[in-house]
C-alpha positions in Angstrom: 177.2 62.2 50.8 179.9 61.6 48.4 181.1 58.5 50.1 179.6 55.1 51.5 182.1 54.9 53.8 184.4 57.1 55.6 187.6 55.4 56.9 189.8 57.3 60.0 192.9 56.1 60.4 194.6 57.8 63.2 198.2 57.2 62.9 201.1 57.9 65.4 204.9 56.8 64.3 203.7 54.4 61.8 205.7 54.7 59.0 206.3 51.0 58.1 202.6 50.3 58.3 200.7 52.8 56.1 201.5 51.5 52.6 200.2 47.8 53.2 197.4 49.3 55.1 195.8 51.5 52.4 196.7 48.9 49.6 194.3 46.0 52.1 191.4 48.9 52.3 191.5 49.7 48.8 191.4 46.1 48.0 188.4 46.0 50.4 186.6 48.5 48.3 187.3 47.5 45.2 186.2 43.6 45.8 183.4 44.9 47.9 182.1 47.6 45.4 182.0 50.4 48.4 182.3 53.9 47.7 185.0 54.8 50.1 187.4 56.8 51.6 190.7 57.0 53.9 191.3 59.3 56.1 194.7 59.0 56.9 195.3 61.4 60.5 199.3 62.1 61.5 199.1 62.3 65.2 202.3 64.5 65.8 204.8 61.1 64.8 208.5 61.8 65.3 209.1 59.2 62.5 208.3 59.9 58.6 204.7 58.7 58.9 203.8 62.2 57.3 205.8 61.5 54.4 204.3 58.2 53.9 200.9 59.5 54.5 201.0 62.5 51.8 202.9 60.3 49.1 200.4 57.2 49.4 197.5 60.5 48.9 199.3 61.2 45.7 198.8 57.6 44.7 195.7 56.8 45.4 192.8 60.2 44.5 190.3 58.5 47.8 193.4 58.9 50.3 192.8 62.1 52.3 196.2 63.2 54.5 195.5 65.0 57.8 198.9 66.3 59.7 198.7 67.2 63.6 201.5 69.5 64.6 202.1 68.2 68.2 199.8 64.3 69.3 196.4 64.5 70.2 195.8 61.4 70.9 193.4 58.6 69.4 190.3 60.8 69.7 191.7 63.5 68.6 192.5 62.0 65.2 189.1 60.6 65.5 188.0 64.1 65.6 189.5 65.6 62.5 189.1 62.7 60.7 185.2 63.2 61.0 185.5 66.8 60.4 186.9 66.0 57.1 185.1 62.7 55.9 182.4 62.5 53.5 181.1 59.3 53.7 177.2 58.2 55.1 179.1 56.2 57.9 182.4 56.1 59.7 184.8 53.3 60.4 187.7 53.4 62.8 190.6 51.6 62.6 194.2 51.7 64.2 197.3 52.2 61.8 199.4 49.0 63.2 197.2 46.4 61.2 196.4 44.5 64.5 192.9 44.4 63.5 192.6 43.0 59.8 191.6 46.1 57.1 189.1 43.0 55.3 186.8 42.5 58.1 186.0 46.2 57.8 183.6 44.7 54.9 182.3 42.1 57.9 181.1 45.2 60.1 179.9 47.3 57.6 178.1 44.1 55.9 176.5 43.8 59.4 175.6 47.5 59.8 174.1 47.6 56.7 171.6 44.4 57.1 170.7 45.5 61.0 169.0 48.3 62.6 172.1 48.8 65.5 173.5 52.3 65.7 177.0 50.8 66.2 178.8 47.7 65.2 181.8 46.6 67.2 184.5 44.5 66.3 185.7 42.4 69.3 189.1 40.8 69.6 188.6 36.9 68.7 190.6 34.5 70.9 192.0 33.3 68.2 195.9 33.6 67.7 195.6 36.7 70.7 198.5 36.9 72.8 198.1 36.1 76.2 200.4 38.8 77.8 200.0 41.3 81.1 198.2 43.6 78.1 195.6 41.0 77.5 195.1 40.2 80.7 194.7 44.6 81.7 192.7 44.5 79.1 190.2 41.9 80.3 189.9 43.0 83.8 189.4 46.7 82.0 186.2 45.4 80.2 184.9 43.2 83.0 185.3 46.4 85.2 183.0 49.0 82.8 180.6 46.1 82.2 179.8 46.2 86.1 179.8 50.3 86.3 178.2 51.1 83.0 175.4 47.9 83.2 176.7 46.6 80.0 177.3 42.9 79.1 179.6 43.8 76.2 182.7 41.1 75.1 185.4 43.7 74.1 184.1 47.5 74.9 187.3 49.2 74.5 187.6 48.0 71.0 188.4 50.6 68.7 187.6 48.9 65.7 183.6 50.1 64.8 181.4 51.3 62.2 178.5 53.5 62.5 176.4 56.2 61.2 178.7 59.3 60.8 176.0 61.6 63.2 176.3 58.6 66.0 180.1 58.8 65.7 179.8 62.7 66.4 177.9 62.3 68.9 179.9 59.6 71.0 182.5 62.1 70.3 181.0 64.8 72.2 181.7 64.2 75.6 182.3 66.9 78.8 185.7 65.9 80.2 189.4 65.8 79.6 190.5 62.3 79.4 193.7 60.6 79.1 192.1 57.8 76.7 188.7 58.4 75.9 189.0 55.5 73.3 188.4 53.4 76.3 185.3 53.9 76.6 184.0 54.2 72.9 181.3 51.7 73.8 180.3 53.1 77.1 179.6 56.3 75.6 177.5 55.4 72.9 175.2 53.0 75.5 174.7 55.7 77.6 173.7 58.2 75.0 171.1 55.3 74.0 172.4 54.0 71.1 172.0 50.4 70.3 175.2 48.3 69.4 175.9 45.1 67.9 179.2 43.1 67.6 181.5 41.0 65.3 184.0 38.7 66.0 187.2 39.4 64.2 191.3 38.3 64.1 193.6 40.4 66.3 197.2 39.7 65.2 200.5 40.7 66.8 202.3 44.2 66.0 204.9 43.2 63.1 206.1 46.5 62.8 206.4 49.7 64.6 205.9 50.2 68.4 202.9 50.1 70.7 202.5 53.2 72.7 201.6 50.7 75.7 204.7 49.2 77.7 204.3 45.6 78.9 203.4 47.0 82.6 201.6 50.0 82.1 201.4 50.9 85.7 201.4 54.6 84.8 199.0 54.4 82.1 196.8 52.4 84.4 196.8 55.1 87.1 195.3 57.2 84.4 192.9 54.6 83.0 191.5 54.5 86.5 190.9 57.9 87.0 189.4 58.1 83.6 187.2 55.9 84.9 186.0 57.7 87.6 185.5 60.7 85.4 183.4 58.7 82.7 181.1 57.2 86.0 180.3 60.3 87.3 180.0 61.9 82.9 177.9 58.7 82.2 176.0 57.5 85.7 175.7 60.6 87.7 175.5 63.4 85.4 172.4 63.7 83.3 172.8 63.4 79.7 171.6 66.3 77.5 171.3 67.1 73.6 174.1 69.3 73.0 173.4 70.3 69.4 172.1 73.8 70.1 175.6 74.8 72.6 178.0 73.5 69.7 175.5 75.5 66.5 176.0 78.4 69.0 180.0 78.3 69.2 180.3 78.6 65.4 177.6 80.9 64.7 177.2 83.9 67.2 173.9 85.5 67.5 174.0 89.2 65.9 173.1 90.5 69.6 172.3 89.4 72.9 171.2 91.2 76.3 171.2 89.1 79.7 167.9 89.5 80.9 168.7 88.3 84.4 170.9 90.6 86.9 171.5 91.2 90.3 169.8 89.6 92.6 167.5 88.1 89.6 170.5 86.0 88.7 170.9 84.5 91.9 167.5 83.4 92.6 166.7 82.0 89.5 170.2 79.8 90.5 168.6 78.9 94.1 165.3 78.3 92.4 167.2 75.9 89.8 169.2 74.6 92.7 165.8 72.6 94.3 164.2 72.3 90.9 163.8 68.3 91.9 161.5 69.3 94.6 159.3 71.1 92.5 159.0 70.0 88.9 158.7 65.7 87.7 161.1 64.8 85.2 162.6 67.8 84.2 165.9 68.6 85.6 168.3 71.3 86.6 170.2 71.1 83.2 166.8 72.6 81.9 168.7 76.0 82.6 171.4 75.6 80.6 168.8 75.3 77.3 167.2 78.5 78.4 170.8 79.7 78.7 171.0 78.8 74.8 167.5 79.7 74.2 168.3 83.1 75.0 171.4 83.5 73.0 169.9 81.6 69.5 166.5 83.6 69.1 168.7 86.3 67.4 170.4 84.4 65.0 169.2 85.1 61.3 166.5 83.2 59.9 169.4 81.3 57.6 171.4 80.4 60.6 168.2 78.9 62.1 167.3 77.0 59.1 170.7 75.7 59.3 170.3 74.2 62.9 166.9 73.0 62.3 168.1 70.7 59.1 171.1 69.7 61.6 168.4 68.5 64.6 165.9 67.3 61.6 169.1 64.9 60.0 169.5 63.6 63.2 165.8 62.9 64.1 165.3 61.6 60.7 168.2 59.0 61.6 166.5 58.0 64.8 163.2 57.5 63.8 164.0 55.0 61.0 167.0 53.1 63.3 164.6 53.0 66.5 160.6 53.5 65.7 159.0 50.9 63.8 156.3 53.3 62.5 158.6 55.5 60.9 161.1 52.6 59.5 157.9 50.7 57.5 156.6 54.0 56.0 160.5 54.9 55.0 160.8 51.2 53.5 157.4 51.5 51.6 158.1 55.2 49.9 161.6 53.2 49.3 163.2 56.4 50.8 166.4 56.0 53.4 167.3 58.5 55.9 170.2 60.4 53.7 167.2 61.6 51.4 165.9 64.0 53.8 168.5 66.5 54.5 166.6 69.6 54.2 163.5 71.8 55.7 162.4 71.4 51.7 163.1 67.4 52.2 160.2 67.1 54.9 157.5 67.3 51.8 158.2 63.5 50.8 157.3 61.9 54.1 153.5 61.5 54.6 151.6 63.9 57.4 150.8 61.8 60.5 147.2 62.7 61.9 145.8 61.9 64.8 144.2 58.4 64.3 147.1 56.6 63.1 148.7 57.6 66.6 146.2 56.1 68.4 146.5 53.0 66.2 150.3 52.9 66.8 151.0 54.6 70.2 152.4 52.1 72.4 154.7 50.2 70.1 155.5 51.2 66.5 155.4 54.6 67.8 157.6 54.5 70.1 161.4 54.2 70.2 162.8 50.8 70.8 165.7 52.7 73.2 163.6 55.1 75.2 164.1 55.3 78.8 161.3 54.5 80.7 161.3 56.1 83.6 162.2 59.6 81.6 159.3 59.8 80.0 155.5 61.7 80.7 152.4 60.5 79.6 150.3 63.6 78.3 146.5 63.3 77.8 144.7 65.9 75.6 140.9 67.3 76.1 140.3 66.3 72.9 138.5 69.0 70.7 135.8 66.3 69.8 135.7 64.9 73.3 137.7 62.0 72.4 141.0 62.3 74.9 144.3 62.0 72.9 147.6 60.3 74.7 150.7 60.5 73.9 154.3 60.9 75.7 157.1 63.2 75.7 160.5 62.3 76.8 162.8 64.5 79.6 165.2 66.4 76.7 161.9 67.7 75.0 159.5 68.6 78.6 163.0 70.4 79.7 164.0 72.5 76.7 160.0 73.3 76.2 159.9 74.3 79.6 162.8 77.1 78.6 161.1 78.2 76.0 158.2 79.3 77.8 160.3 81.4 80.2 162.1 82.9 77.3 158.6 83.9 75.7 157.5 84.9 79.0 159.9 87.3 79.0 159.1 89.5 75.7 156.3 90.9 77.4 158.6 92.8 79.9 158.7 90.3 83.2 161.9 88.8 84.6 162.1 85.8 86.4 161.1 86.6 90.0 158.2 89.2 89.3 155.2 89.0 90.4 152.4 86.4 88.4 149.0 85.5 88.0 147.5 82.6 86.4 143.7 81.9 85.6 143.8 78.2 84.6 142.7 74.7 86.0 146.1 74.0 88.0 146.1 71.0 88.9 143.6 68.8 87.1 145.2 65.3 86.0 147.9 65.6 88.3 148.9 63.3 90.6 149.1 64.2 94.6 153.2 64.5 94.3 152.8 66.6 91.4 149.8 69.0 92.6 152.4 69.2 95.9 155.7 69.8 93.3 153.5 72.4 91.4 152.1 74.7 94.3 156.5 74.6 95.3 156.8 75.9 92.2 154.4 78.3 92.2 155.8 79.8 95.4 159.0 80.0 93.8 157.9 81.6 91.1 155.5 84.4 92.7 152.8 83.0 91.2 148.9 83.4 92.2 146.3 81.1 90.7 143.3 81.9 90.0 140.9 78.2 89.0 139.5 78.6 86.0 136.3 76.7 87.1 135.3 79.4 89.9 134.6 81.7 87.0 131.1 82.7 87.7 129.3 85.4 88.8 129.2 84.6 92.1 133.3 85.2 92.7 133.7 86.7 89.3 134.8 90.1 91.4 136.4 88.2 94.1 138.9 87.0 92.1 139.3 90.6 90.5 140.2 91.9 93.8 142.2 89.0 94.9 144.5 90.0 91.6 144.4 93.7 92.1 145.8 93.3 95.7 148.8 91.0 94.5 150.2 93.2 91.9 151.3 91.0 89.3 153.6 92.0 87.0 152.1 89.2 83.9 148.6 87.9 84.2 148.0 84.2 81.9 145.1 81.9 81.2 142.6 80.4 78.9 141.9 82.9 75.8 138.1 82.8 76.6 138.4 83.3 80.4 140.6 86.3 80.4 138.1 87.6 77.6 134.7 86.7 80.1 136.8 88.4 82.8 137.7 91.8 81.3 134.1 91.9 79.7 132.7 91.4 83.4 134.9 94.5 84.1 133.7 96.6 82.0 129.8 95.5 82.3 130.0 96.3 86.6 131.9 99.1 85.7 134.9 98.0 87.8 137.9 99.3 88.3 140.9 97.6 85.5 143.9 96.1 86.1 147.2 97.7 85.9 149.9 94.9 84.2 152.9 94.8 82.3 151.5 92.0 79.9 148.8 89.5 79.6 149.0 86.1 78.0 146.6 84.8 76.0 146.7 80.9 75.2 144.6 77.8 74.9 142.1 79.0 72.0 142.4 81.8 69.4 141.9 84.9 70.2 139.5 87.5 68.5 140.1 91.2 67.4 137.2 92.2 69.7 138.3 89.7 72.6 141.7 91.3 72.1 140.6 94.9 72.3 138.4 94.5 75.6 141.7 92.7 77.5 143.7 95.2 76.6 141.4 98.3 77.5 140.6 96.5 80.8 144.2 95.2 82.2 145.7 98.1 80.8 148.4 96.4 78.7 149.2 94.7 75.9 148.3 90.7 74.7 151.2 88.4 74.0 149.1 85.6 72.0 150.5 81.7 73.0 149.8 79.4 70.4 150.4 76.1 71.8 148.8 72.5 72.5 149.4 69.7 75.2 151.5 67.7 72.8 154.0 70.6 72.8 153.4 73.2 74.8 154.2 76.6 74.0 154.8 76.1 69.6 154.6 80.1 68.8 154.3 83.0 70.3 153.9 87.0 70.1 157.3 89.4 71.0 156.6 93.0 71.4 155.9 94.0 67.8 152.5 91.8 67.8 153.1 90.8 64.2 152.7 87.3 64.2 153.7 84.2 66.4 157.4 83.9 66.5 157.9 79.8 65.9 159.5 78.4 68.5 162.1 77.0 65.7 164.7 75.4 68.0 162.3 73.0 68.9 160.0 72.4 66.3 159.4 72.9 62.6 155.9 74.8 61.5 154.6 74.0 58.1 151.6 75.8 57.0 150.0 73.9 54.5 146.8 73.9 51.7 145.6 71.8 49.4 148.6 69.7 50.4 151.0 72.3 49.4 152.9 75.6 51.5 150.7 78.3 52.0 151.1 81.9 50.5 151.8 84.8 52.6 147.7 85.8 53.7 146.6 82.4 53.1 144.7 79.7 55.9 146.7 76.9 56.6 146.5 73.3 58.4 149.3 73.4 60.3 151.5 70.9 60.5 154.2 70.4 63.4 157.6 68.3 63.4 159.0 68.0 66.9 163.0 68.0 66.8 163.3 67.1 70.4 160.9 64.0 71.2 162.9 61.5 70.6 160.8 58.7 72.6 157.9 59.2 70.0 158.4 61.3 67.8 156.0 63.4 66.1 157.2 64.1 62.1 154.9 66.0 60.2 152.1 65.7 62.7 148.4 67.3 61.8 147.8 68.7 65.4 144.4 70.2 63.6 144.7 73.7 63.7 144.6 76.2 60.7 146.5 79.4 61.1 147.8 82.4 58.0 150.9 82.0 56.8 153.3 84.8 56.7 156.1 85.7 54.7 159.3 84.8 56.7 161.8 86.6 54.3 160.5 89.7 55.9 162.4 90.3 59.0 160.1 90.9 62.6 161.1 94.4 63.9 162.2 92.9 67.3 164.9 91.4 64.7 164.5 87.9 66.1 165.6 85.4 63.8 162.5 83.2 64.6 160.3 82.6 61.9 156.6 83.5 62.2 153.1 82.1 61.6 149.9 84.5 61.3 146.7 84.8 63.4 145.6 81.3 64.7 142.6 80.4 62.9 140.9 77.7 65.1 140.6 74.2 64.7 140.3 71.8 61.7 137.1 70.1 63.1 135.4 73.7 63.7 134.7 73.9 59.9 131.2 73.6 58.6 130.0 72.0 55.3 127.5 74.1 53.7 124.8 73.1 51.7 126.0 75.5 49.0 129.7 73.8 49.3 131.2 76.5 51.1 133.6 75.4 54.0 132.9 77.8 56.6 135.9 78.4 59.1 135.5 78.8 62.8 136.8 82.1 63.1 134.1 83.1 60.3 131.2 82.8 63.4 133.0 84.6 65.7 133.3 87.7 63.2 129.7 87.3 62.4 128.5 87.3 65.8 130.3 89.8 67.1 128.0 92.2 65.5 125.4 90.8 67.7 126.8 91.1 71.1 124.0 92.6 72.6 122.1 89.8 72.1 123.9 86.8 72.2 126.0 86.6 74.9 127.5 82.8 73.9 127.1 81.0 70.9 128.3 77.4 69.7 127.8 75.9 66.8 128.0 72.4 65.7 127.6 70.1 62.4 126.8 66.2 63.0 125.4 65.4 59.8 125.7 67.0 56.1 122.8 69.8 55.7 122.5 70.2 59.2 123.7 72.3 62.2 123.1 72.8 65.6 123.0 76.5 67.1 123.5 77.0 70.7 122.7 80.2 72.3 122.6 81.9 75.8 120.7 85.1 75.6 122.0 88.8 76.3 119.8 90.8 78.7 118.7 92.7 75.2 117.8 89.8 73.1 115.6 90.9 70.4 113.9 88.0 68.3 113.5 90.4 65.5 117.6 90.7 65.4 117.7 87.0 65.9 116.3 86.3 62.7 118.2 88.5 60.8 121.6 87.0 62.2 120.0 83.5 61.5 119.2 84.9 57.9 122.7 85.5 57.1 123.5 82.0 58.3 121.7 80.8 56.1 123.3 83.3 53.1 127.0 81.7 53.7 125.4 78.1 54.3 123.3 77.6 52.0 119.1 78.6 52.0 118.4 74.9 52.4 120.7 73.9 55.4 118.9 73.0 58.4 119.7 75.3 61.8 118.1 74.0 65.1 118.3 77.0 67.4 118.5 75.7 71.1 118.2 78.5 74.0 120.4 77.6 76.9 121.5 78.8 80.2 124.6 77.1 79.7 127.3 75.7 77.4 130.0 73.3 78.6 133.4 73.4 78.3 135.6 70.7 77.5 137.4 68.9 80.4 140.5 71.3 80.6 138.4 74.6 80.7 138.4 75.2 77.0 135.3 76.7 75.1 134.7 75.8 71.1 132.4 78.1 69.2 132.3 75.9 66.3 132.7 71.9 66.5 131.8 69.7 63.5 131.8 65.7 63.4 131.8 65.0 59.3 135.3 64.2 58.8 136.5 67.2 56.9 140.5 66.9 55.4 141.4 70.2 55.6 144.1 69.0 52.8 141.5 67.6 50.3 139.2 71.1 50.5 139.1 73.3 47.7 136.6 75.9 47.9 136.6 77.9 51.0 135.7 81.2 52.9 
């Protein structure tokens, strides 16, 4: 920023007042050493404030003039004030020099040496007329205290500093009001912002004249109904991030189709109509993000750069004002919030892993101005058996939740077609929300088939079941749908006929990827997600690569601590821009993935940048005896030469020089062939590493339904590993 300090003057037939005024604020600056500014806003004034405005600019080089053609009002200069400043934070002030210019050092003194997102100045007793204003003016504030739940002394002050991307946001409010200035305060409390306040003079108007009569009974009539307005905007309305609607009004996607019509359009309205009766927490304003989900996936990869680094500023901001974690960590790297202003930025903040969440969860994790009873706790598998909780708050489990029908739709459905799902429904759920999800699945036309009953026994059951309901997308577990299309083709069944499968919960193989296709007779759409975040990336219709889900969260592919090249294995590395009651910045969720090269445009021509094939998890690689850190994904391409004698395989490394081999026989096992797998193992692992081959009719799965081929327990940081295959 090229300012400290940013102050707005709106000014309205003030004439007499703007001379003394700037002279008190530059002294202000000057004594106080502050970088500052004056924005100086002409609100349509009948008088010669214009002329006093633009020669005081010529005077002083810090004095920025602003002209209105017809008045705006209050926030209206407030408006194009901010849209001109340059300063790290904002101060507001009126033009008639009722509140003093020099305690604007008081509040920005108290700003700066606080954690608030707001400090308010409020009108000190002191030397305060006591006329019909004062007294409207009371009974105003005692009135929004009782319907806004606030205990504040002055709320319709208009004398405050804050951080410039608070002010912008108290600004961006959904109704026409008379004087939204009244209810400064009350907006930025019920957006969640924390506000402090500072006692300071209020003298009489000397000069010029008040735009409020002595008995303002029409301005009250309008005050009241502003009221109304702002209780139904603040109390009955739910909140919601509106950064992605405004990105969208100045920068319009190069294309975009509506995907629902007809009488798809209208059900998906009736089905958003009684979304509280099927879904927890997420609400019905959860369409109006897929409404912008669907417009913003063809912007250009610039333009969605752009509006990540403008949800990553604000992030940024929060997590230093409002989570303890974050706030010690910036203090200790002595970095402040302003230093990160780009994607390039994230690289000087630390990654966050796993174990420092548990260590931190409940407090210096999370947000000192979360609202508790908008918030889910999630609870992971765990890929080592060790469950992993964490929480998401209602902005991020709604605009997730659009995502996923968004994705859901590059494989050809629309909402309203026909659906299968082979997955463990309802596990960890409580009885309202196993009854909330089977409404849902009504809604959505959706058949589930339990991931648990895959066996033998029902295996072609449940084939028929889905071949007599016609679905138009078919999604589960990665391994099921693979154990399901291979029991296809070994009875010889008849396939399935689908529009699209989904694939998520594990990474998918070549070979698993070939035998769902051939058997459901369609293409895979891969789903690369996790229970911390849902769906993070996934495939369109050109199959080259996992389109990010960007507007929600950042993907960094890193190795050796670094960005990886285009073809290279990565940790990857997520930043949620939406979580805002703990936020995840530069988390190590524990997967490795290829990176790809993003200045290459996706033929779908989605703006969405793109990770490579999903490589399995961090704790799936082995530590060789010869050095060599053997990948996951490097069994399953070994063994897949040996199909017709293995028919499941894990793997798994407790201790240094020594693994673990699992195996469940194939009806042609061949001890012979055996050998000559395990010789190989031993090639890329080193002749002296230990392999205990254990035979078993049976190999668990983790408590979700999940299936690792490869698990190790050493402790390897992916970050710290230099030689690898």
């Amino acid at each position: 920023m090229d300012y400290e300090l940013s102050v707005i003057v709106p000014c309205f037939n003030e004439e007499q007042n703007i001379l003394e005024l700037v002279d008190r604020i530059q002294n202000v600056f000057k004594k106080k050493d502050i970088k500052g500014e004056i924005l100086l806003v002409n609100d349509g004034s009948r008088d010669n404030t214009g002329e006093a405005i633009n020669n005081v600019s010529k005077e002083y080089k810090n004095v920025v003039p602003l002209h209105h053609e017809k008045n705006q009002g209050i926030p209206g200069g407030w408006k194009t004030g901010l849209a001109n400043s340059k300063g790290e934070y904002i101060c507001i002030i009126d033009a008639d020099l009722q509140y003093l210019p020099e305690d604007i050092w008081r509040l920005y003194r108290a700003i700066k040496n606080s954690y608030v997102d707001v400090v308010q100045g409020y009108r000190s007793y002191i030397g305060r007329e006591k006329d019909s204003r004062y007294l409207l003016s009371k009974g105003l504030n005692i009135m929004l205290n009782f319907l806004f739940g606030m205990n504040s002394r002055d709320n319709k002050s208009g004398f405050l500093v804050c951080r410039r991307e608070v002010f912008e946001d108290i600004l961006n409010y959904r109704f026409d009001y008379f004087y939204f200035q009244t209810f400064i305060s009350v907006a930025a409390k019920m957006k969640g912002y924390t506000i402090g306040e500072v006692q300071t003079l209020f003298e009489s108007r000397f000069l010029g004249k008040s735009f409020i009569p002595q008995f303002p009974m029409m301005i009250v009539v309008k005050a009241l109904w502003d009221i109304v307005m702002a209780f139904v905007e603040f109390r009955l309305l739910d909140k919601r991030e509106r950064i992605l609607e405004k990105f969208l009004l100045n920068n319009i996607p190069k294309k975009y189709v509506e995907t629902l019509k007809i009488w798809r359009k209208w059900y998906f309205k009736l089905y958003i109509a009684f979304m509280p009766m099927h879904h927890w927490t997420i609400t019905r304003q959860a369409a109006d993000y897929y409404y912008e989900l669907e417009k913003s996936q063809w912007l250009t990869l610039d333009q969605m750069h752009q509006l990540q680094e403008k949800k990553l500023r604000k992030l940024i901001h929060h997590a230093y004002y409002h989570v303890g974690y974050y706030r010690e960590m910036f203090n200790k790297l002595n970095i402040k919030p302003q230093d990160i202003q780009t994607l390039d930025d994230l690289k000087k903040l630390p990654l966050l892993d796993k174990q420092t969440v548990r260590e931190n969860i409940y407090f210096d994790l999370m947000s000192d101005n979360f609202d508790k009873k908008k918030i889910l706790r999630i609870t992971t598998s765990g890929s080592t058996g060790e469950p992993f909780i964490c929480f998401a708050d209602k902005h991020q489990l709604e605009i997730r939740w659009a995502s996923t029908l968004r994705s859901m739709e590059w494989t050809g459905y629309r909402f309203g077609d026909k659906t299968a799902r082979l997955w463990h429904q309802t596990i960890g759920m409580t009885w309202s929300q196993v009854v909330r999800e089977k409404i849902d699945a009504w809604f959505n036309r959706r058949l589930f088939i339990p991931v648990f009953e895959m066996s033998d026994k029902n295996m072609e059951r449940n084939i028929n079941r889905i071949r007599k309901y016609k679905p138009v997308l078919f999604d589960g577990y990665a391994e099921a749908l693979n154990l399901m299309a291979k029991y296809i083709k070994e009875k010889n069944l008849k396939g399935l006929s689908l529009k699209g499968v989904i694939s998520s919960a594990q990474f998918l193989p070549d070979e698993s990827r070939e035998i769902i296709e051939e058997r459901f007779g369609c293409k895979v759409f891969d789903k690369y997600g996790s229970r911390e975040f849902s769906g993070i990336a996934y495939e369109c219709e050109a199959h080259d690569g996992h389109h990010v889900v960007a507007e929600n969260y950042i993907v960094e592919i890193l190795k050796d601590g670094k960005p990886a090249k285009p073809g290279e294995v990565g940790e990857v590395v997520i930043t949620d821009l939406n979580n805002y009651c703990m936020p995840f910045i530069r988390y190590r969720i524990g997967d490795l993935a290829t990176a790809m090269d993003n200045n290459v445009t996706c033929k779908c021509g989605r703006g969405l940048p793109r990770i490579g094939k999903i490589e399995g998890r961090v704790q799936s690689i082995v530590l060789g005896t010869n050095g060599n850190y053997v990948l996951g994904s490097f069994f399953l391409h070994l063994f897949k030469d040996y199909d017709y004698i293995i028919r499941q395989f894990q793997v798994i490394q407790e201790e240094y020089g020594k693994i673990d081999l699992r195996i469940i026989k194939a009806k042609r096992f061949d001890e012979e062939t055996f050998n000559k797998l395990v010789s190989e193992l031993h090639y890329y692992l080193g002749k002296d590493m230990v392999i205990n081959v254990e035979f078993v009719e049976h190999i668990p799965m983790v408590r979700t339904g999940k299936q690792q081929v490869s698990i190790s327990k050493i402790g390897i940081d992916f970050q710290k590993v230099k030689n690898k295959n």
